[in-house]
MISELUM-645820 format. One line per 4 residues: number of its first residue (from 1); their letters; for each residue y, x, z of N, C-alpha, C, CB. Coordinates in Angstrom, 1 decimal. Atoms other than C-alpha are relative to their C-alpha. Glycine has a CB too. Layout:
N
NUM = a = Y X Z Y X Z Y X Z Y X Z  ...
This chain:
207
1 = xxxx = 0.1 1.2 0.9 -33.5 155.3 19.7 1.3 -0.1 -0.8 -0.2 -1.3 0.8  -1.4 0.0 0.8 -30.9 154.6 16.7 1.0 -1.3 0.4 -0.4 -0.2 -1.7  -1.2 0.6 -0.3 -27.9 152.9 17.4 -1.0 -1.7 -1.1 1.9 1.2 -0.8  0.3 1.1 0.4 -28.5 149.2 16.4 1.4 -0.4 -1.2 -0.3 -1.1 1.4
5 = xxxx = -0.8 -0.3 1.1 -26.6 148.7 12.8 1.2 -1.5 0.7 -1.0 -0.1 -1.8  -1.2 0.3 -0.3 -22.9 146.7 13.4 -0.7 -1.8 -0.2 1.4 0.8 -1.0  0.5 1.4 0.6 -23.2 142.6 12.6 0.2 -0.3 -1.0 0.5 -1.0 0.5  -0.3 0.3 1.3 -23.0 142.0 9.3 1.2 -1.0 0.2 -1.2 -0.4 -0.9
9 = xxxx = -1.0 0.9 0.0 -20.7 139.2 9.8 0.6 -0.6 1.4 -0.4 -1.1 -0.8  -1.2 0.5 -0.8 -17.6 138.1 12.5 0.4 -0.9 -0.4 0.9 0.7 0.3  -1.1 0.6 0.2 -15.6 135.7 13.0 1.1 0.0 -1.1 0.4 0.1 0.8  -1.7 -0.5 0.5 -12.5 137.7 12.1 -0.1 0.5 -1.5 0.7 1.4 1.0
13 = xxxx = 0.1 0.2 1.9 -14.2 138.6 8.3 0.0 -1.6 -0.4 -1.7 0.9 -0.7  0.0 1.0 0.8 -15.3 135.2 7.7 1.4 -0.8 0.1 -1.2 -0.7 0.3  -1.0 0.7 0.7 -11.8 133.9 8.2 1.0 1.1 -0.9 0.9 -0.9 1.2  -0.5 -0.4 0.5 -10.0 136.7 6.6 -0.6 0.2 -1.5 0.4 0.7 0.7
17 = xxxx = 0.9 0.7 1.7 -12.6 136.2 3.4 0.1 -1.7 -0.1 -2.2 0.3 0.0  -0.4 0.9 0.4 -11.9 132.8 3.7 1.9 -0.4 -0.1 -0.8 -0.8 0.7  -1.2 -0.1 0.3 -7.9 133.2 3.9 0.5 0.4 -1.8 0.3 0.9 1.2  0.0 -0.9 1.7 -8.5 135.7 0.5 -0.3 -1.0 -0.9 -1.3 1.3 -0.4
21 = xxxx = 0.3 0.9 0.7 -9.9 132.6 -0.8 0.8 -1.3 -0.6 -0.6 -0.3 0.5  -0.7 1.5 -0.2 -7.6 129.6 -0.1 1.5 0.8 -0.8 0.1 -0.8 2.1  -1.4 -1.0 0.4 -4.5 133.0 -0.9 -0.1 -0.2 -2.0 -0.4 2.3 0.7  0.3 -0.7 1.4 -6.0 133.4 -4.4 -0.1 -1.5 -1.2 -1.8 1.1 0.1
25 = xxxx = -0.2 0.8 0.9 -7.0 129.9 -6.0 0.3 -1.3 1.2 -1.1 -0.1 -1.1  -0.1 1.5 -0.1 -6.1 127.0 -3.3 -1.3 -0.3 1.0 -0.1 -0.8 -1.5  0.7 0.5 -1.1 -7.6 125.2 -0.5 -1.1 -0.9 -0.4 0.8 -0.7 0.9  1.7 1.0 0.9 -10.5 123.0 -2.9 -0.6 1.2 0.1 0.0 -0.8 -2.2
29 = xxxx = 0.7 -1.3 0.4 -11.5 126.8 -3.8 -1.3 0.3 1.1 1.2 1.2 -0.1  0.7 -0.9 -1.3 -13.1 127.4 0.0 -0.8 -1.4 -0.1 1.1 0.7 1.8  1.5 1.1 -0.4 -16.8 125.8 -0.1 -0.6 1.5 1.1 -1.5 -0.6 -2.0  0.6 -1.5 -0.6 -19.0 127.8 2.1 -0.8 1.1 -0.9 -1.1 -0.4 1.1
33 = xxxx = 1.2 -1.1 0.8 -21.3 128.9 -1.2 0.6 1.1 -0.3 -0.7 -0.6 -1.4  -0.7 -0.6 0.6 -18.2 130.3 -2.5 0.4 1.4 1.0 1.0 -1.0 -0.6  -0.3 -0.7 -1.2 -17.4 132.2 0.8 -1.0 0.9 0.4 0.5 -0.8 1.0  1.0 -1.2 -0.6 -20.5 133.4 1.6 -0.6 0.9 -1.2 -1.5 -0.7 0.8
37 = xxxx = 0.3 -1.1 0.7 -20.7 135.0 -1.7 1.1 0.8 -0.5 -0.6 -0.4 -0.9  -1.0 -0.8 0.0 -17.8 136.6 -1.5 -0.1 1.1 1.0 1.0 -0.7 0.2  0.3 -1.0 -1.2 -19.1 138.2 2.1 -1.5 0.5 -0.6 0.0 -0.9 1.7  1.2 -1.1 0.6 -22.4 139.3 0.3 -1.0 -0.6 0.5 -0.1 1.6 0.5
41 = xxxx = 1.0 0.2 -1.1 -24.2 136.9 2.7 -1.0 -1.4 -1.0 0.9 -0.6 2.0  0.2 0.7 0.6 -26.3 134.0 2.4 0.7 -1.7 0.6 -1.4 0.2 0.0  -0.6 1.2 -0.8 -24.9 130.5 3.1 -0.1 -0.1 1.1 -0.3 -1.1 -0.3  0.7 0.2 -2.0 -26.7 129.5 6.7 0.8 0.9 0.7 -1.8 0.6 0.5
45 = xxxx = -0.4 -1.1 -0.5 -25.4 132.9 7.4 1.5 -0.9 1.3 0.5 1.1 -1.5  -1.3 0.4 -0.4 -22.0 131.1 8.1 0.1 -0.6 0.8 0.7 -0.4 -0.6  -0.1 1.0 -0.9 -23.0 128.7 10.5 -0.4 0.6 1.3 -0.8 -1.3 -0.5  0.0 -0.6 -1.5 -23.7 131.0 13.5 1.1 0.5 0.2 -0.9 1.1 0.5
49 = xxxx = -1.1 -0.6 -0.9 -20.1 131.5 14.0 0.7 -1.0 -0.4 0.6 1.5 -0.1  -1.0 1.3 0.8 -18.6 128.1 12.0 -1.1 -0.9 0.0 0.9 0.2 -1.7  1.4 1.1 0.1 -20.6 124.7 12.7 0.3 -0.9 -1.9 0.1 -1.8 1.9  -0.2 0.8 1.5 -18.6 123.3 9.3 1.7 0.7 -0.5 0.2 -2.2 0.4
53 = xxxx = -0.9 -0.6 0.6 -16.3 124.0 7.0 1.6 -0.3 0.4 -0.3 -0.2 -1.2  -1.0 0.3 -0.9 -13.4 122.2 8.8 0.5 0.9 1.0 -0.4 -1.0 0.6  -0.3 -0.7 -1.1 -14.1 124.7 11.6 0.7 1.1 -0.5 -1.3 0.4 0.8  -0.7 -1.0 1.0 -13.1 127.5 8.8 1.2 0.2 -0.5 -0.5 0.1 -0.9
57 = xxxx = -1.4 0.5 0.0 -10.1 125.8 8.0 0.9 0.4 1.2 -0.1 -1.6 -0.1  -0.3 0.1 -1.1 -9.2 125.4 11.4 0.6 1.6 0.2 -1.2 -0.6 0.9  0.0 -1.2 -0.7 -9.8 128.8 12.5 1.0 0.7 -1.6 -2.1 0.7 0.4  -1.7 -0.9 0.4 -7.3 130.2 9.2 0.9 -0.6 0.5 0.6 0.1 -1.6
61 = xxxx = -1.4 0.9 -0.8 -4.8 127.7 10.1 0.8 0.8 1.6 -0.8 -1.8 0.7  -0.7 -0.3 -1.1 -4.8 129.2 13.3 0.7 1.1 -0.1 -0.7 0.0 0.9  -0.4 -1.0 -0.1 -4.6 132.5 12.4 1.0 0.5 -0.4 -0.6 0.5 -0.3  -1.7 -0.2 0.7 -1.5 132.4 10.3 0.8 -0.6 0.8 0.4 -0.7 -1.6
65 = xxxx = -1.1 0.7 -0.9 0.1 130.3 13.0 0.3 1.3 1.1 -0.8 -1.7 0.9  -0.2 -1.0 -1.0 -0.7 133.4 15.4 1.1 0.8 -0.4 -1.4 0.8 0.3  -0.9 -1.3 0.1 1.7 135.4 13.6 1.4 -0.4 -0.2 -0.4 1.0 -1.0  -1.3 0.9 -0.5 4.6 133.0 14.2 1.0 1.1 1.2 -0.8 -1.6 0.9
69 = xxxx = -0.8 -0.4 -1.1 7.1 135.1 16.7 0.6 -1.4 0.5 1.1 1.2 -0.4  -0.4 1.4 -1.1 7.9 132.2 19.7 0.4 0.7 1.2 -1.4 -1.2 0.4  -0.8 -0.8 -1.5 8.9 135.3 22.0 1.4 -0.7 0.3 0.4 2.0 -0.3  -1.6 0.0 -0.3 12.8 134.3 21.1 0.4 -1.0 1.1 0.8 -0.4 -1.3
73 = xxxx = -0.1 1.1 -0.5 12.7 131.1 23.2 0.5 0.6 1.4 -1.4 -0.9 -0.1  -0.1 -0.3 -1.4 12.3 133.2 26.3 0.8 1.3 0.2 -1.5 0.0 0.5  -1.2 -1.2 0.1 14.9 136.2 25.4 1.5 -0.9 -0.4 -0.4 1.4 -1.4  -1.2 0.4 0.6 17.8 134.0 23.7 0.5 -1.4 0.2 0.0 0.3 -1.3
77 = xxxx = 0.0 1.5 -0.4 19.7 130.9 23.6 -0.4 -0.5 -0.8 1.0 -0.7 0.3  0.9 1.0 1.0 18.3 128.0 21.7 0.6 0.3 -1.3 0.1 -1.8 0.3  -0.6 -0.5 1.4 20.9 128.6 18.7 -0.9 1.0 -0.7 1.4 0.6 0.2  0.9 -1.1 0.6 18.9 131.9 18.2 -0.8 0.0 -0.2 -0.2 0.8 0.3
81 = xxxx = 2.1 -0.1 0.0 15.7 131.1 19.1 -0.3 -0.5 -1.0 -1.2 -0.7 1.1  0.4 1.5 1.3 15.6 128.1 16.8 0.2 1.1 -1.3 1.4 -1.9 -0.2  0.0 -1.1 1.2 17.0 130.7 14.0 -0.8 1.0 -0.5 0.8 0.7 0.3  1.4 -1.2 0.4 14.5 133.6 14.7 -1.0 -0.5 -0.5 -0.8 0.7 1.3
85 = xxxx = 1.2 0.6 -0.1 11.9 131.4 15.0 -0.5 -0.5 -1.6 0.1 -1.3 1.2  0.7 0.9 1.7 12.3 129.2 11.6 -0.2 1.4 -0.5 1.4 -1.3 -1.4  0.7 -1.5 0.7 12.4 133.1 10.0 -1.2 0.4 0.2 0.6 1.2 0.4  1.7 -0.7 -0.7 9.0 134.0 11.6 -0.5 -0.7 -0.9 -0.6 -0.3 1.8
89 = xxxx = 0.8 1.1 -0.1 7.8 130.7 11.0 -0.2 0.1 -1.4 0.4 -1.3 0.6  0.4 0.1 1.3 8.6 130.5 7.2 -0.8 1.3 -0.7 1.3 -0.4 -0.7  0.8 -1.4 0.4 7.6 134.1 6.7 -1.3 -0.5 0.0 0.2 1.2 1.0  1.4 0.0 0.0 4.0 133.7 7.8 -0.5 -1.2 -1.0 -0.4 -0.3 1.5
93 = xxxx = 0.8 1.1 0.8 3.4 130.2 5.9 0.6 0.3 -1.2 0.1 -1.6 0.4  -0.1 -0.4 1.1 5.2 131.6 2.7 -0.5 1.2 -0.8 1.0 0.0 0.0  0.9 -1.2 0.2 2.7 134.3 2.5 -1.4 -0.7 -0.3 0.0 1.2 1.4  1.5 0.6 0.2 -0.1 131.7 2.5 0.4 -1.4 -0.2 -1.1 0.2 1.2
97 = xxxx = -0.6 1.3 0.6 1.6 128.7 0.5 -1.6 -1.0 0.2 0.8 0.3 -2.0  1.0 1.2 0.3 -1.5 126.8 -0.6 -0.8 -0.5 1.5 -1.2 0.5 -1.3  0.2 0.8 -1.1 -2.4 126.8 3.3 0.7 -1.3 0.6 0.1 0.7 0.9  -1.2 0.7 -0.9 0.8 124.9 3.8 -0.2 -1.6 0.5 1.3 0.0 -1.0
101 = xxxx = 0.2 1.2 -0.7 -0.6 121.4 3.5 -0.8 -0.5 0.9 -0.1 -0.5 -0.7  0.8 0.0 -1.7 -3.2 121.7 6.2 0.6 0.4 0.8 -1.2 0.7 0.2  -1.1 -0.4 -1.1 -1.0 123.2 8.4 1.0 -1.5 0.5 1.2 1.3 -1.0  -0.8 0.9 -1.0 1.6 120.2 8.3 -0.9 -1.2 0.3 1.5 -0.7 -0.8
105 = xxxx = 0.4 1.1 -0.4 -1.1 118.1 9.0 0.1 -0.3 1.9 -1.5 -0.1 -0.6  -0.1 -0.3 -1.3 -0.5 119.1 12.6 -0.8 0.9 0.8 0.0 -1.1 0.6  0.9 -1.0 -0.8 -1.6 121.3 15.6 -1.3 -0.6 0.2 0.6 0.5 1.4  1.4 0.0 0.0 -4.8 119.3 15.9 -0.3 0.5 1.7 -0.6 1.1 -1.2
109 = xxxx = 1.3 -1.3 -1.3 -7.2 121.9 18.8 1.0 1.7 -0.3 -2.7 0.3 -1.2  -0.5 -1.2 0.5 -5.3 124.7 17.2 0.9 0.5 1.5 0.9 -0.1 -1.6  -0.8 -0.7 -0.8 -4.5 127.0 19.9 1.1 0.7 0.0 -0.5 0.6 0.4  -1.0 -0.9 0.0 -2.0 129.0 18.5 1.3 -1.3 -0.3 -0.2 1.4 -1.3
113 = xxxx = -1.0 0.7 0.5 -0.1 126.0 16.7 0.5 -1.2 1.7 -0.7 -0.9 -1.7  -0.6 0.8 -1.2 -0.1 124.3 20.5 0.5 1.0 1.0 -1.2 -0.9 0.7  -1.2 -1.5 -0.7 1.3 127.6 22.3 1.1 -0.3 -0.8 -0.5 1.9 -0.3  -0.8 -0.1 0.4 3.9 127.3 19.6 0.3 -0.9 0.2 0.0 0.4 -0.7
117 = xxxx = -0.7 1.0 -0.9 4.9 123.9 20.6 0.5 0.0 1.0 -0.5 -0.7 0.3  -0.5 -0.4 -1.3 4.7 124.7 23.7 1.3 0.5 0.1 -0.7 0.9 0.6  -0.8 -1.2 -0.4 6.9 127.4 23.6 1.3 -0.7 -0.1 -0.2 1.5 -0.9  -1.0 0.2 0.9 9.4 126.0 21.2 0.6 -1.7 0.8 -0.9 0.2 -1.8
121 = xxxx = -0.2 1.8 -0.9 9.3 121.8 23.5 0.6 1.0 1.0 -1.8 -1.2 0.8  -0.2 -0.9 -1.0 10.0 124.3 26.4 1.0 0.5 0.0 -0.8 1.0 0.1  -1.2 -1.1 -0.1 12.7 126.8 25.4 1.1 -1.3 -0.2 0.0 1.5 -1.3  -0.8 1.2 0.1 14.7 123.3 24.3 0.1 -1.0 0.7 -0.1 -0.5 -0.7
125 = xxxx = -0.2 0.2 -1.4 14.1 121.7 27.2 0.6 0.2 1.2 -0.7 0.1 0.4  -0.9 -0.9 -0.9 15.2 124.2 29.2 1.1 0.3 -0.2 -0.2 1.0 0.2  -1.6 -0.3 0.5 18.5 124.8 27.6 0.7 -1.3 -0.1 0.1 0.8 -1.7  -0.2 1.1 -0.4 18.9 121.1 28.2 0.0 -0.4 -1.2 1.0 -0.2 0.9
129 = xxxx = 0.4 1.3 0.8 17.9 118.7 25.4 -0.7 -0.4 0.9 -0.7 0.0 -1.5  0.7 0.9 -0.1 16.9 115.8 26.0 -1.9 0.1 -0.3 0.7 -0.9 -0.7  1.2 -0.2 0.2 12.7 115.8 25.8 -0.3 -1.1 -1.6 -0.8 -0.4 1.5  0.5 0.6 1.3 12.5 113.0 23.2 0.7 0.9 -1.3 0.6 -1.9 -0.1
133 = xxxx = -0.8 -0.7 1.4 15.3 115.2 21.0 -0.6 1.1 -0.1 1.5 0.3 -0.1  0.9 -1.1 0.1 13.4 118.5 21.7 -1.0 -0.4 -1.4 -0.9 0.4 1.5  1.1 0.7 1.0 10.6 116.6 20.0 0.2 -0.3 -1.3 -0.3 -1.2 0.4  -0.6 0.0 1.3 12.5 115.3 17.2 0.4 1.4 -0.8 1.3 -1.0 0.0
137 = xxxx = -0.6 -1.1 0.5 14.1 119.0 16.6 -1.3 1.1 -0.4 1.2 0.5 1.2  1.1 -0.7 0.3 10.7 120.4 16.9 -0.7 -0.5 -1.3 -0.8 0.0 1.0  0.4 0.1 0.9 9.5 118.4 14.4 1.0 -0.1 -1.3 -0.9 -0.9 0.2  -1.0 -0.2 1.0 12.6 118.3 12.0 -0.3 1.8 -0.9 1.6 -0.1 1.0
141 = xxxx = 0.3 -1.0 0.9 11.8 122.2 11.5 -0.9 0.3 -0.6 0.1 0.9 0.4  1.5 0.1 0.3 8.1 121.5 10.9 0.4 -0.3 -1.7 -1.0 -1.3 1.0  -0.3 0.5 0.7 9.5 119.6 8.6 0.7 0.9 -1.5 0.7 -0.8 0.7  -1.3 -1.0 1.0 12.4 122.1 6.7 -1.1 1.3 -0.3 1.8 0.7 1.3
145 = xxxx = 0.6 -1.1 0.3 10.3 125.2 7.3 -1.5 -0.9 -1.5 -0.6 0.9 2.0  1.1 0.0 1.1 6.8 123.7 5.5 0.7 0.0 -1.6 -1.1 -1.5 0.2  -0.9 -0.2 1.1 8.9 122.7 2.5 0.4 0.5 -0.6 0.5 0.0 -0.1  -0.1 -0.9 0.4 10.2 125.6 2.3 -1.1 1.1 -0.5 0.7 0.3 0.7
149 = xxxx = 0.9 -0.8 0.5 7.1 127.5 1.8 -1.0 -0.8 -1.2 -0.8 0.4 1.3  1.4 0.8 0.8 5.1 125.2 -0.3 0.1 0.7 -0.9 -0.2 -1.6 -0.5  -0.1 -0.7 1.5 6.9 126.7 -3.4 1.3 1.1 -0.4 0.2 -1.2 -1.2  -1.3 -0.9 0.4 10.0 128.7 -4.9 0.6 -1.0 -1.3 -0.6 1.7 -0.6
153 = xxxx = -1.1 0.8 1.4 12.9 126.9 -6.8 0.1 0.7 -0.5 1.5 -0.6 0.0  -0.2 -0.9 1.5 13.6 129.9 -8.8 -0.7 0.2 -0.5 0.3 1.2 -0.1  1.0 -0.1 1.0 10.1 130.3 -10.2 -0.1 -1.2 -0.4 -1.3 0.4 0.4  -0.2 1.4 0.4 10.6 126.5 -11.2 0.7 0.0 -1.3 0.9 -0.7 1.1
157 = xxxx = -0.5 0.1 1.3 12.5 127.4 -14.2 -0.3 1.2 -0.6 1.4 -0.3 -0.1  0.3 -0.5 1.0 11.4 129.3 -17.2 1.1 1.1 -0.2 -0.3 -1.0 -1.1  -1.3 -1.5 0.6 12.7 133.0 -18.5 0.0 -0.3 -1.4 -0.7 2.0 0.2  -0.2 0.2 1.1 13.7 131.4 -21.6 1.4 -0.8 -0.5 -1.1 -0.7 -0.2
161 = xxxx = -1.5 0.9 0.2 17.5 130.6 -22.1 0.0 -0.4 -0.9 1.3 0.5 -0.2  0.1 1.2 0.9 16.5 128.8 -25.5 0.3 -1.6 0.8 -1.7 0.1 -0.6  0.5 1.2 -0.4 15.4 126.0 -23.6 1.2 -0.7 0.7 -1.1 0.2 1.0  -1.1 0.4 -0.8 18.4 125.8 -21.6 1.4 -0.4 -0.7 0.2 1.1 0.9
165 = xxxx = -0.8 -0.5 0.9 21.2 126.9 -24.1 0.7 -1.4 -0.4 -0.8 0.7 -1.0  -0.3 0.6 0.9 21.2 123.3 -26.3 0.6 -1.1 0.8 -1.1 -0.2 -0.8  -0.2 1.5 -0.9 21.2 120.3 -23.7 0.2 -0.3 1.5 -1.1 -0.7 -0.1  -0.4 -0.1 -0.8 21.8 121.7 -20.4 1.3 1.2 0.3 -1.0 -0.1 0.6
169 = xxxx = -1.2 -1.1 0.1 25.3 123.7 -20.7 0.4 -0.1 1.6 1.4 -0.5 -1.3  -0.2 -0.3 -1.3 25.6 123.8 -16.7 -1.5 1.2 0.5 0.1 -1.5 1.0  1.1 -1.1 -0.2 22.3 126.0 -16.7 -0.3 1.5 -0.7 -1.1 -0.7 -0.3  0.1 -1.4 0.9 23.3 129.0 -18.8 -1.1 1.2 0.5 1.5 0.7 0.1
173 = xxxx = 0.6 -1.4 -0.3 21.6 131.6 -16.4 -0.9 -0.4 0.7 0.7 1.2 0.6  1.0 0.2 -0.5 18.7 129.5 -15.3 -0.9 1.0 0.1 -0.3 -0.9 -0.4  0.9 -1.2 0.7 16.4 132.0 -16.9 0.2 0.7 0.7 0.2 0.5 -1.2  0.0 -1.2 -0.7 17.6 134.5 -14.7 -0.2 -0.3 1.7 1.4 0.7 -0.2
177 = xxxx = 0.3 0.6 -1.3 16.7 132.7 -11.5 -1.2 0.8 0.4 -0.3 -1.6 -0.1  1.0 -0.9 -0.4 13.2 134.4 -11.5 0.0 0.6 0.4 -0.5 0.5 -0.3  -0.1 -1.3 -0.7 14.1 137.8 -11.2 0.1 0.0 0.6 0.5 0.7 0.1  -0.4 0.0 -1.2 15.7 136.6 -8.3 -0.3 -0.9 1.0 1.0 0.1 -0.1
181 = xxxx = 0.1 1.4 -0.8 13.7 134.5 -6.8 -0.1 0.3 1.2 -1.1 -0.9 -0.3  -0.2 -0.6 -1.2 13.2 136.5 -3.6 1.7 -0.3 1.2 -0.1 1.7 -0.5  -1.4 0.4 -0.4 17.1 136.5 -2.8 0.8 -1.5 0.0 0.7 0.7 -0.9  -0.3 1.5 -0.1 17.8 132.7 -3.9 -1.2 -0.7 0.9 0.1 -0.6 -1.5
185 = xxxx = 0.9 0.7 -0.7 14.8 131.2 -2.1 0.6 0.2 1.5 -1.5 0.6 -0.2  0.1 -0.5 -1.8 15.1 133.4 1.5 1.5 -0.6 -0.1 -0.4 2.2 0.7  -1.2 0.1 0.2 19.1 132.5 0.5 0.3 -1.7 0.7 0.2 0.3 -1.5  -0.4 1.4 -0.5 19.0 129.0 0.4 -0.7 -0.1 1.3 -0.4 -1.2 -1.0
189 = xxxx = 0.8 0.4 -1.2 16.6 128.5 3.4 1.2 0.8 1.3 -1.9 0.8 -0.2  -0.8 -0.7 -0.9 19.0 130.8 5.4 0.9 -1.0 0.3 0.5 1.2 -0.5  -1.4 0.8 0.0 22.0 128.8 4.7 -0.8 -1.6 0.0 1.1 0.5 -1.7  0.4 1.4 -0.5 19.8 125.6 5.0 0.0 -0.6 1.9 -1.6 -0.1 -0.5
193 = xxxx = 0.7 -0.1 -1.7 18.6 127.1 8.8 1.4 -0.5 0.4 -0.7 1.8 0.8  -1.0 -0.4 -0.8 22.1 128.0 9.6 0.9 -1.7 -0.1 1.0 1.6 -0.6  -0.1 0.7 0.0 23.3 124.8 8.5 -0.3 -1.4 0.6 -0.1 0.3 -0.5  0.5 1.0 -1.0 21.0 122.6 10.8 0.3 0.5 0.8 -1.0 -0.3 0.3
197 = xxxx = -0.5 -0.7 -1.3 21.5 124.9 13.9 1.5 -0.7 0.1 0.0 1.9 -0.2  -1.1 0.5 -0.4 24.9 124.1 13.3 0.4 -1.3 0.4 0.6 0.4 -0.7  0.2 1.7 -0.5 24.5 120.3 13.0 -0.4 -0.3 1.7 -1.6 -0.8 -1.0  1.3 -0.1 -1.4 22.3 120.5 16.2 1.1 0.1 1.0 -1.3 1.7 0.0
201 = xxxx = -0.8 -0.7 -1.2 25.2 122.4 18.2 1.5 -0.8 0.3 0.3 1.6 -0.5  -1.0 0.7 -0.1 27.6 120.1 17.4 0.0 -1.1 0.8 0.1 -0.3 -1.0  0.5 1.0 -0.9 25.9 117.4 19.1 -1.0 -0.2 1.0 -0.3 -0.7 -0.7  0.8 -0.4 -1.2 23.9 118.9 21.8 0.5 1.2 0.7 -1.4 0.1 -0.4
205 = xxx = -0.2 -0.8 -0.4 23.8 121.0 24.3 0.4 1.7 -0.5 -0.6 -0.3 0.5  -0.9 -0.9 0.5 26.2 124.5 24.1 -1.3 0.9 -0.2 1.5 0.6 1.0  0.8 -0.7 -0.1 23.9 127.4 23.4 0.4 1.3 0.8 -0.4 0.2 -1.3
């Protein structure tokens, strides 16, 4: 007898066709009509593995949270971990900006975004904060990291030194911000991280 043909549709396509979706124009963009004709299927299709479109949400949300690194917690001291970690963290959600505002709505059911709590209440805990300041520090980076991903200050200003030239004479090489928006973005956020860490260490426990 012939092999019985594969499933036309998973889980793991319909959120990575709905990730391609929300990546490309935005989180209004993902209806299911729009999604299931992107997978070739028919609408209904979608609901033997997603009861609603919330669940679709959910399930990217999670999946960009999965690729968070929260190993450091349990190799380094908190100074580091907290360091690695915001890097991980902004990485993954600055790769999928327009997720960003469902994301800070919180972990929700989300298994991965409550492991990462976990991990992250846990490793600060253990290095001795206080539990209510863990909490606050946990959500302070929630806070710094989303922010940081939503957008880019250097793509914020125009490759047009006209504009700049007449009425803002402290902005001569705005215009050249673009090119470099890679290096000033990950830049400032660096020197933002290292900047809290340091706050942090000043007034809590040593790392």
């Amino acid at each position: 007898m012939p092999r019985p043909s594969p499933a036309l549709l998973s889980r793991e396509r319909i959120v990575a066709a709905a990730t391609a979706l929300i990546d490309a124009d935005g989180l209004e963009a993902l209806s299911t009509r729009r999604l299931a004709a992107a997978l070739g299927v028919r609408g209904p299709s979608l609901y033997n593995h997603f009861g609603t479109k919330d669940e679709i949400l959910d399930a990217v949300a999670n999946a960009i949270t999965a690729e968070v690194d929260v190993s450091f917690f349990a190799t380094h001291d908190w100074p580091e971990a907290l360091r690695r970690w915001g890097h991980s963290y902004r990485r993954a959600l600055a790769a999928h900006p327009n997720i960003v505002p469902y994301l800070a709505r919180g972990p929700g059911r989300r298994p991965a975004a409550l492991a990462m709590a976990d991990a992250v209440y846990g490793g600060l805990v253990r290095a001795g904060w206080p539990p209510a300041r863990a909490t606050h520090i946990g959500a302070l980076m929630r806070y710094f990291v989303a922010g940081s991903a939503l957008g880019s200050f250097a793509r914020g200003f125009v490759e047009d030194p006209r504009l700049y030239a007449a009425h803002y004479p402290h902005l001569g090489q705005a215009h050249r911000l673009a090119e470099h928006q890679q290096s000033v973005d990950e830049g400032a956020f660096a020197l933002g991280l290292d900047a809290l860490i340091d706050g942090l260490a000043r007034s809590g426990p040593a790392g």
